[in-house]
N, CA, C and O of each residue as an XYZ file, in Angstrom:
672
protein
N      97.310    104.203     86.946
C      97.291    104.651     88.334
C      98.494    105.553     88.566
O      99.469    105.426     87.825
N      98.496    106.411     89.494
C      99.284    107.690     89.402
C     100.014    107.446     91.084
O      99.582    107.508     92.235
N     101.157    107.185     90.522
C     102.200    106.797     92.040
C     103.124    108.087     91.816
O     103.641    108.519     90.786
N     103.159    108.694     93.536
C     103.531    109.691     94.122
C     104.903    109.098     94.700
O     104.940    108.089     95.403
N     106.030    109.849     94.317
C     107.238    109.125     95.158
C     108.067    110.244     95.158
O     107.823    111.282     94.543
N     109.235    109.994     95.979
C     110.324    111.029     96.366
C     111.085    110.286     96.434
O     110.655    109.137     96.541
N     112.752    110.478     96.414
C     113.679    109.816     96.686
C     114.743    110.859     97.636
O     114.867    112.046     97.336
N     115.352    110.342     98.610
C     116.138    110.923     99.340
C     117.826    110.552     98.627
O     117.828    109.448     98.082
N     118.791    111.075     98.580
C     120.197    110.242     97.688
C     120.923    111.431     97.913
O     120.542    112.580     98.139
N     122.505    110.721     97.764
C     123.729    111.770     97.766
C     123.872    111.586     96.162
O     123.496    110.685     95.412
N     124.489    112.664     95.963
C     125.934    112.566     94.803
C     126.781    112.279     95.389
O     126.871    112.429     96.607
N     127.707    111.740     94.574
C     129.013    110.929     95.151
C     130.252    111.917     94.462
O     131.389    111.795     94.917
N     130.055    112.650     93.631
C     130.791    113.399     93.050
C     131.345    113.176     91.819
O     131.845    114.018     91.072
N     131.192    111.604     91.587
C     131.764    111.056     89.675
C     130.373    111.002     88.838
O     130.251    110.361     87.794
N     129.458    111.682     89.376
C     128.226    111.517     88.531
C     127.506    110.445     89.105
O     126.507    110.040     88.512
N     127.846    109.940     90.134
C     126.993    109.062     90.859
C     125.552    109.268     91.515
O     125.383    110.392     91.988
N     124.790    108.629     91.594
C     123.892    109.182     92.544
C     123.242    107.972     93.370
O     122.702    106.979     92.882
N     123.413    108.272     94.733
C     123.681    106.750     95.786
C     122.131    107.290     96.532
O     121.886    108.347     97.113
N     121.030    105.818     96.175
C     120.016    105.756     96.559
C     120.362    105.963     98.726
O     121.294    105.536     99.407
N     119.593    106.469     98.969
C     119.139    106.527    100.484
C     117.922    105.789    100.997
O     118.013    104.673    101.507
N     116.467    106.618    100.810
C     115.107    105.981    100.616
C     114.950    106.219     99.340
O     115.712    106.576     98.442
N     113.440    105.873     99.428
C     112.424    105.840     98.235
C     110.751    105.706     99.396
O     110.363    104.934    100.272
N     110.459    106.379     99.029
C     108.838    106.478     99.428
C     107.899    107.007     98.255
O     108.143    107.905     97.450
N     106.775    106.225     98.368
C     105.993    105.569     97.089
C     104.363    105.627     97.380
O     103.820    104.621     97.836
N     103.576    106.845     97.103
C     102.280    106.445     97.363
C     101.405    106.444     96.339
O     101.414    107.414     95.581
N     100.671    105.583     96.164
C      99.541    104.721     94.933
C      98.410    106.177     95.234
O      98.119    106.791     96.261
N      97.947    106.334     93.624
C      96.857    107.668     93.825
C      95.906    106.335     94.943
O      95.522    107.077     95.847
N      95.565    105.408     95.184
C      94.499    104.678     95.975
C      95.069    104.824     97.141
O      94.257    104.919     98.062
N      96.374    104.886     97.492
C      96.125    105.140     99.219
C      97.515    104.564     99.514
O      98.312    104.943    100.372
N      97.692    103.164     98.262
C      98.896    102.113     99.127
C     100.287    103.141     99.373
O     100.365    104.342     99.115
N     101.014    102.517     99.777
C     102.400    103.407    100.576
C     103.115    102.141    100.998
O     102.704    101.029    101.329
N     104.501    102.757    100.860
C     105.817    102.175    101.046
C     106.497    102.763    101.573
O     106.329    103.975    101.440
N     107.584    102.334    102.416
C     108.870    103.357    102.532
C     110.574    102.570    102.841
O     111.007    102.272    103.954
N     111.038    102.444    101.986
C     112.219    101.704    102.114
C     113.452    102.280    102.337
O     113.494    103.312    101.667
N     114.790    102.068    103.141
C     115.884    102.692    103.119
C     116.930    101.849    102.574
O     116.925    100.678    102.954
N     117.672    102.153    101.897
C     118.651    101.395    101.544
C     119.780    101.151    102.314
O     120.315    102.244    102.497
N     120.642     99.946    103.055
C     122.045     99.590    103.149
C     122.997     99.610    102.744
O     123.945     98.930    103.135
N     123.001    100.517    101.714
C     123.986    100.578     99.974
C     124.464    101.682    100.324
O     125.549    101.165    100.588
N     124.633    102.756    100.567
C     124.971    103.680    100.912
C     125.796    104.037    101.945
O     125.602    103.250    102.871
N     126.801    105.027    102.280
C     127.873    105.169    103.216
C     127.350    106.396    103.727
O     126.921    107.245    102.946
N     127.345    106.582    105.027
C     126.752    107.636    105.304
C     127.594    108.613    106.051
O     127.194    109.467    106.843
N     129.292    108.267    105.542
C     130.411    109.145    105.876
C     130.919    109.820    105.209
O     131.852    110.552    105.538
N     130.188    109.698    103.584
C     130.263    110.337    102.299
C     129.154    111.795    102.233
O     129.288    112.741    101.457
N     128.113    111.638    103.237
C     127.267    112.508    103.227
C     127.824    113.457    103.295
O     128.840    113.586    103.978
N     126.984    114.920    102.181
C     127.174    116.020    102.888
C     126.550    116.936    104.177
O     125.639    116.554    104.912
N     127.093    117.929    104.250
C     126.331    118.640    105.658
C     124.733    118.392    105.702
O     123.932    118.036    106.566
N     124.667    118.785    104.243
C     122.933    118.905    103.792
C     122.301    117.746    104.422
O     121.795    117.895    105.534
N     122.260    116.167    103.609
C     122.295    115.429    104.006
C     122.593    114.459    105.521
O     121.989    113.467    105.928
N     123.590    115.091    106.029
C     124.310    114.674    107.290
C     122.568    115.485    108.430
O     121.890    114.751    109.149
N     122.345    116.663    108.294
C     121.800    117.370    108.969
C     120.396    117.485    108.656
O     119.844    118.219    109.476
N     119.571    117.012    107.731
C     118.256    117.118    106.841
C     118.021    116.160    106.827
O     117.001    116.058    107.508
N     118.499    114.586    106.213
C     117.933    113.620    106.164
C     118.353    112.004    107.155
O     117.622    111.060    107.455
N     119.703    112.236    107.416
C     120.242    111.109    107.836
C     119.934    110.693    109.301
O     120.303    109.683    109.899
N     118.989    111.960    109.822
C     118.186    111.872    111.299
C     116.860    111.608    111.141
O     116.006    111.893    111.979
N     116.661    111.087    110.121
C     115.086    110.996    109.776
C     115.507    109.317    109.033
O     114.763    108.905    108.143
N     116.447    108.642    109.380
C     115.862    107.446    109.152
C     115.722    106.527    109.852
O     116.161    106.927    110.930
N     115.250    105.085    110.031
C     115.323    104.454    110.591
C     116.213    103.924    110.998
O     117.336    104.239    110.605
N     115.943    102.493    112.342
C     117.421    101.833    112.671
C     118.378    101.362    111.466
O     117.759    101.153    110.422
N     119.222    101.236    111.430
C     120.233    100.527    110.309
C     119.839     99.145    110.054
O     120.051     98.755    108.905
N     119.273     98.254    110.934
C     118.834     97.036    110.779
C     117.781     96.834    109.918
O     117.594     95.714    109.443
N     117.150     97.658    109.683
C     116.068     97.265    108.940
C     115.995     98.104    107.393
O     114.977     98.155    106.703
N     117.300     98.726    107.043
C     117.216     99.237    105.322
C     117.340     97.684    104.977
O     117.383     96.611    105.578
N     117.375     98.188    103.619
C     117.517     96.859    102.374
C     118.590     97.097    101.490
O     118.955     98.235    101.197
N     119.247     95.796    100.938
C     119.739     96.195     99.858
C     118.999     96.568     98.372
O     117.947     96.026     98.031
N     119.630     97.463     97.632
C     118.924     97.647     96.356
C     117.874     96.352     95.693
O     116.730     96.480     95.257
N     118.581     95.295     95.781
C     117.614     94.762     95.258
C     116.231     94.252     96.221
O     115.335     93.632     95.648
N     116.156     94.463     97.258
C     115.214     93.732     98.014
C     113.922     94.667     97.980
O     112.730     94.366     98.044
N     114.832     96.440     97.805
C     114.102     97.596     97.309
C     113.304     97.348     96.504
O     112.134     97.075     96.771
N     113.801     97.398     95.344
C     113.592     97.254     93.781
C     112.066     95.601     93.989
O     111.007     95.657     93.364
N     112.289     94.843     94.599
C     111.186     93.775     94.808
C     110.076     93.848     95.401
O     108.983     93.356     95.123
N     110.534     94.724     96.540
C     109.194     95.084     97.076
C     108.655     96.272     96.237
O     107.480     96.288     95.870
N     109.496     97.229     95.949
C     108.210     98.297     94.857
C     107.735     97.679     93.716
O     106.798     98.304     93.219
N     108.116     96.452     92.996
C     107.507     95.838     91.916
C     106.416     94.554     92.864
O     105.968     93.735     92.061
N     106.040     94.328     94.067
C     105.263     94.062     94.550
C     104.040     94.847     94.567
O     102.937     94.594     94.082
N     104.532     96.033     95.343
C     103.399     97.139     95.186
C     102.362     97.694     94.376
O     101.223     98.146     94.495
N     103.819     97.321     92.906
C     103.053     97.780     91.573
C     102.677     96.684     90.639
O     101.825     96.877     89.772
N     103.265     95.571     90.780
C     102.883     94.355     90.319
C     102.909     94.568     88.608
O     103.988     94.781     88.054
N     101.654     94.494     87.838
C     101.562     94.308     86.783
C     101.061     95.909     86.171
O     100.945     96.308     85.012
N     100.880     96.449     87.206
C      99.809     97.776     86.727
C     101.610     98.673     86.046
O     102.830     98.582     86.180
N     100.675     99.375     85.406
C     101.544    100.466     84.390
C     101.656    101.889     84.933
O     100.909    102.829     84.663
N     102.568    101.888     85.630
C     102.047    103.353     86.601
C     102.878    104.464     85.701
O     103.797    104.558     84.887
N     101.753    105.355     86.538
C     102.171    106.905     85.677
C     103.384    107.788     87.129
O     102.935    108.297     88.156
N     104.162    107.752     86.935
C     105.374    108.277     87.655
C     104.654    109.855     88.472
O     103.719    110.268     87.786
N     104.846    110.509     89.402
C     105.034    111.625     89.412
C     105.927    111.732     90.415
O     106.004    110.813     91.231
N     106.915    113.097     90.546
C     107.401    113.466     91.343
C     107.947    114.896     91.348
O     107.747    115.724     90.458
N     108.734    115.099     92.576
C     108.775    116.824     92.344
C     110.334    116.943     92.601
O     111.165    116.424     93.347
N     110.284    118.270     91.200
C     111.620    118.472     91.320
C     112.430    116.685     90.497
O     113.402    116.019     90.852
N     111.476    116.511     89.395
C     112.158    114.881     89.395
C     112.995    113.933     88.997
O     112.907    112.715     89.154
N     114.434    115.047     88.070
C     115.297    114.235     87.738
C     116.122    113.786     88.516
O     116.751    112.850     88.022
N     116.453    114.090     89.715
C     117.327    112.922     90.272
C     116.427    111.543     90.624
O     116.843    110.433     90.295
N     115.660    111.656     91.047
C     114.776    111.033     91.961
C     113.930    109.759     90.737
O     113.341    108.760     91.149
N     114.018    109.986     89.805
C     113.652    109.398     88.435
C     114.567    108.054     88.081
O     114.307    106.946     87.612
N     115.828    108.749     88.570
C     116.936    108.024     88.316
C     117.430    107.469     89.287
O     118.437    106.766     89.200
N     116.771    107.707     90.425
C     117.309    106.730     91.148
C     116.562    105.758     91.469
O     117.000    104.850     92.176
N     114.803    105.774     90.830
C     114.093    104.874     91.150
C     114.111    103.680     89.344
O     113.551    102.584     89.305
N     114.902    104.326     88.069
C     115.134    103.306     87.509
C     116.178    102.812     87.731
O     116.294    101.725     87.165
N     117.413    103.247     88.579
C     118.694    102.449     88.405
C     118.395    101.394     89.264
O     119.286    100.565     89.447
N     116.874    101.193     90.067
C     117.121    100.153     91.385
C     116.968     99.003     90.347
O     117.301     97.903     90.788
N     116.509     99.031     88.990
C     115.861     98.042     88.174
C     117.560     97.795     87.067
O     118.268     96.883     86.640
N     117.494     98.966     87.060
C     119.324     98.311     86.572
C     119.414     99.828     85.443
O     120.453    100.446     85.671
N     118.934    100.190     84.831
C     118.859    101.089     83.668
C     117.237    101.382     83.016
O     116.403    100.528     83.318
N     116.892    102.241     82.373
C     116.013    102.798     81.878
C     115.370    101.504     80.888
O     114.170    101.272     80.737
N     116.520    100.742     80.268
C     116.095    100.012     79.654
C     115.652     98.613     80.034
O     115.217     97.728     79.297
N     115.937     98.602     81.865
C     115.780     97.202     82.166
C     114.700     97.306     83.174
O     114.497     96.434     84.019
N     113.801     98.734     83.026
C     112.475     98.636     83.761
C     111.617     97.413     83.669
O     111.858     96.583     82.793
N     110.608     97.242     84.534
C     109.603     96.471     84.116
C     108.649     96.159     82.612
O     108.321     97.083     81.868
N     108.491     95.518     82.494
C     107.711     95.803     80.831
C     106.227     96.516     81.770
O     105.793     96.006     82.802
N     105.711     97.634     81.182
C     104.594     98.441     81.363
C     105.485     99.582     82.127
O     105.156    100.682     81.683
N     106.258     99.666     82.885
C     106.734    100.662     83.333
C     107.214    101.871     82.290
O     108.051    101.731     81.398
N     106.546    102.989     82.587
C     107.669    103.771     81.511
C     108.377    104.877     81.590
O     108.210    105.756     82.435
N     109.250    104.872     80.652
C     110.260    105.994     80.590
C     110.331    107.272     80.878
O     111.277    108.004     80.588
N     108.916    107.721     81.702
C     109.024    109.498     81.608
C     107.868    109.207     83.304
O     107.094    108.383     83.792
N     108.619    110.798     83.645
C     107.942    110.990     84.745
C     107.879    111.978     85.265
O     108.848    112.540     85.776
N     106.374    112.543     85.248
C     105.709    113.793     85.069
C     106.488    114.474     86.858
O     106.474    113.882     87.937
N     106.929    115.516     86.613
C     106.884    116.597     87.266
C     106.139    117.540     88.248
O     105.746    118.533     87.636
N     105.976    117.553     88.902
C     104.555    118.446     89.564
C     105.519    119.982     89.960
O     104.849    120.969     90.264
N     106.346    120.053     89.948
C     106.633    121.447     90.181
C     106.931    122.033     88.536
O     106.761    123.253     88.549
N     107.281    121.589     87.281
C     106.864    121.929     86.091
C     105.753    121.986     85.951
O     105.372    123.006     85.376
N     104.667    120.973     86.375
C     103.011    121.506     86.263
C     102.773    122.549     87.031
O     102.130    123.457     86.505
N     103.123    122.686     88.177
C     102.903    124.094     88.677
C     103.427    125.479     87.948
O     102.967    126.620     87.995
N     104.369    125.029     87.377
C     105.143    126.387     86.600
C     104.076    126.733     85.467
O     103.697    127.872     85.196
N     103.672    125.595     84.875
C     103.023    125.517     83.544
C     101.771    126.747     83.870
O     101.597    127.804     83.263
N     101.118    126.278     84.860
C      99.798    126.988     85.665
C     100.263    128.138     85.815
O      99.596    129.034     85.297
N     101.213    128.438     86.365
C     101.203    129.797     87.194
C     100.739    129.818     88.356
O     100.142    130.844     88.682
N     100.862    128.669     89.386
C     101.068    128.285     90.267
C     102.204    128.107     90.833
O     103.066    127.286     90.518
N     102.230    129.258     92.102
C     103.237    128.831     93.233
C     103.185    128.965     94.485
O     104.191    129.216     95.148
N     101.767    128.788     95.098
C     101.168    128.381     96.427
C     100.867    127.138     96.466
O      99.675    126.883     96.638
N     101.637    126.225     96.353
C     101.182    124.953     96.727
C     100.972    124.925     98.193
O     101.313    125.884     98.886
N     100.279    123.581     98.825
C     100.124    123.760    100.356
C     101.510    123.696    100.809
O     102.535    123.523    100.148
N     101.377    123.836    101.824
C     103.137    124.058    103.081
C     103.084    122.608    103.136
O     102.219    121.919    102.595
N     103.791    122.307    103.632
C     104.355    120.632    103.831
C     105.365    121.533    104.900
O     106.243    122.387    104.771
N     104.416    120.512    106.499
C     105.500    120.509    107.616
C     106.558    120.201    107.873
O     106.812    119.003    107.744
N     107.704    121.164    108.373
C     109.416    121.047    108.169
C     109.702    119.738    108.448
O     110.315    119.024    107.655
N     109.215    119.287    109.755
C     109.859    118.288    110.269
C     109.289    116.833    109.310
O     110.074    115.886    109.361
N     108.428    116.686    108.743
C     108.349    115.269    107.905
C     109.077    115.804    106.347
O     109.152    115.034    105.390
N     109.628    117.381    106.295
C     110.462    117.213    104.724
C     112.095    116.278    104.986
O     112.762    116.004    105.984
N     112.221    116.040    103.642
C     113.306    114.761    103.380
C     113.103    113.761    104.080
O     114.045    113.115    104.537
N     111.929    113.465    104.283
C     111.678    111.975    104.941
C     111.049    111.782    103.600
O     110.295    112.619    103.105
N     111.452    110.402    102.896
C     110.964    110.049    101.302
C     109.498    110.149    101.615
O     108.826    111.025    101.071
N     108.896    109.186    102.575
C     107.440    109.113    102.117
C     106.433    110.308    102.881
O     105.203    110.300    102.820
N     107.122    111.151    103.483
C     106.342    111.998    103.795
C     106.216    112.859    102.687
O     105.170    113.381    102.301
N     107.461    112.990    102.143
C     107.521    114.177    100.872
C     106.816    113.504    100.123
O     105.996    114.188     99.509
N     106.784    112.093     99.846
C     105.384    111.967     98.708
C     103.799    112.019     98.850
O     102.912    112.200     98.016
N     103.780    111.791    100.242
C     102.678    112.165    100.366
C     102.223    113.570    100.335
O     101.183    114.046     99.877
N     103.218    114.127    100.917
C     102.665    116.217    100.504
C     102.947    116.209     98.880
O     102.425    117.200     98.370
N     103.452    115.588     98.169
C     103.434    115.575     96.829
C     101.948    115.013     96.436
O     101.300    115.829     95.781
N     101.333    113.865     96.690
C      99.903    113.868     96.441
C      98.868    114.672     96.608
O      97.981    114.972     95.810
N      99.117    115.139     98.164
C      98.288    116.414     98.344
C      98.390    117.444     97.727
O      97.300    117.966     97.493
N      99.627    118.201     97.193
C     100.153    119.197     96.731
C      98.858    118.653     94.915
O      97.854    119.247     94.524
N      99.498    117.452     94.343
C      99.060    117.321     92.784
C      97.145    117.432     93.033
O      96.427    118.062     92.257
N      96.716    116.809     94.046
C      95.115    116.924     94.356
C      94.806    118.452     94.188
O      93.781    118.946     93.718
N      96.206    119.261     94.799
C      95.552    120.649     95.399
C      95.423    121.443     93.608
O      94.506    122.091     93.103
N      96.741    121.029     93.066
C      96.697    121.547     91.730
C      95.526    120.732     90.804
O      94.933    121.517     90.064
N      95.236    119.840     90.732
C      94.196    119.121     90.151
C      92.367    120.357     90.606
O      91.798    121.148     89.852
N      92.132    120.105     91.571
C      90.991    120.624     92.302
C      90.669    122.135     91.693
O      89.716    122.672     91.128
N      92.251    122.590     92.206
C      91.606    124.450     92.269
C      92.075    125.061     91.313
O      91.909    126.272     91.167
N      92.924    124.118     90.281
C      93.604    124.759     88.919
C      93.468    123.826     87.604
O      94.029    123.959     86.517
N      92.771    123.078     87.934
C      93.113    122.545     86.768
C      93.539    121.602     86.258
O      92.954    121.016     85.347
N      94.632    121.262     86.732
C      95.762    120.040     86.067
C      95.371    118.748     85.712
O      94.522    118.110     86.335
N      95.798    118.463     85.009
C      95.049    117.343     84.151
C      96.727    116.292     83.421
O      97.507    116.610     82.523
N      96.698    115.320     84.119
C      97.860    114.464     83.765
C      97.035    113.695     82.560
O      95.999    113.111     82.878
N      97.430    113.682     81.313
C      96.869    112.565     80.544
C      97.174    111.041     80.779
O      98.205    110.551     81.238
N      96.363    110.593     80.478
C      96.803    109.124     80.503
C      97.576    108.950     79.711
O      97.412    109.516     78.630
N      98.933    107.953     79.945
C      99.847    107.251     79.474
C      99.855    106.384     77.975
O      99.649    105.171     77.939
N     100.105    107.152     76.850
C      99.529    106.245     75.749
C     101.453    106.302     75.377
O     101.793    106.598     74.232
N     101.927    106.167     75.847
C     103.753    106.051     75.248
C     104.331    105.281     75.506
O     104.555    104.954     76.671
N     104.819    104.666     74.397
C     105.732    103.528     74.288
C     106.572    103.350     75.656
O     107.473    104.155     75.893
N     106.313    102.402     76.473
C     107.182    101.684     77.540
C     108.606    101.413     76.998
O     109.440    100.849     77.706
């Protein structure tokens, strides 16, 4: 099954990278959207300060990392999902560090996670649909225009994610 996610996060500047959200949608429909309590939001930059940190919810209701990390292994339970995301090495990494390291994923979870703006490059595609300003850097809105966006490349070009035959 093919889960659509985005992650919102600062750099911290030592090579850090400090989860914010995570929004998560199942190719079937399911959806998540979590914010984290882990984060300082006096460290933000302008970018951040002005793009995302008005797009979240009350403070009362983020989570800490791990409560994160429990409910998306709720979501996904036992199934072996195929990652996508855009633009996706930060966002890769910040959805294995909630598990601790690359190596302390779930067993079936795995190590790689397909790209959709490299599949678009691959194509020769670069009209994806618009995704409205005001739901960008909100995590689960951006994954959901990321589903629509991979449908749109699937449909009218082509794209073809193989199924997952690689070592977890």
């Amino acid at each position: 099954m093919l889960y659509f996610f985005d992650c919102e996060f600062m750099q911290c500047g030592s090579g850090m990278i400090d989860l914010i959200s995570i929004g998560i949608v199942s190719e079937d429909g399911r959806e998540i959207y979590l914010e984290s309590n882990e984060f300082d939001p006096a460290k933000a930059n302008v970018f951040v300060r002005t793009n995302v940190l008005p797009k979240l919810g009350p403070v009362e209701e983020r989570l800490s990392r791990k409560e994160i990390r429990n409910r998306i292994f709720q979501l996904i339970g036992t199934d072996s999902p195929t990652w996508m995301a855009y633009y996706s090495a930060y966002d890769f990494v910040c959805l294995a560090e909630l598990f601790g390291s690359f190596d302390q994923l779930p067993k079936g979870y795995p190590k790689l996670c397909w790209d959709l703006k490299c599949e678009a490059l691959k194509l020769g595609v670069d009209d994806l649909p618009h995704q409205a300003t005001k739901g960008e850097h909100n995590s689960l809105a951006d994954a959901k225009w990321l589903k629509e966006a991979y449908f749109y490349l699937k449909d009218k070009h082509g794209l073809a994610i193989p199924e997952q035959k690689i070592p977890v």
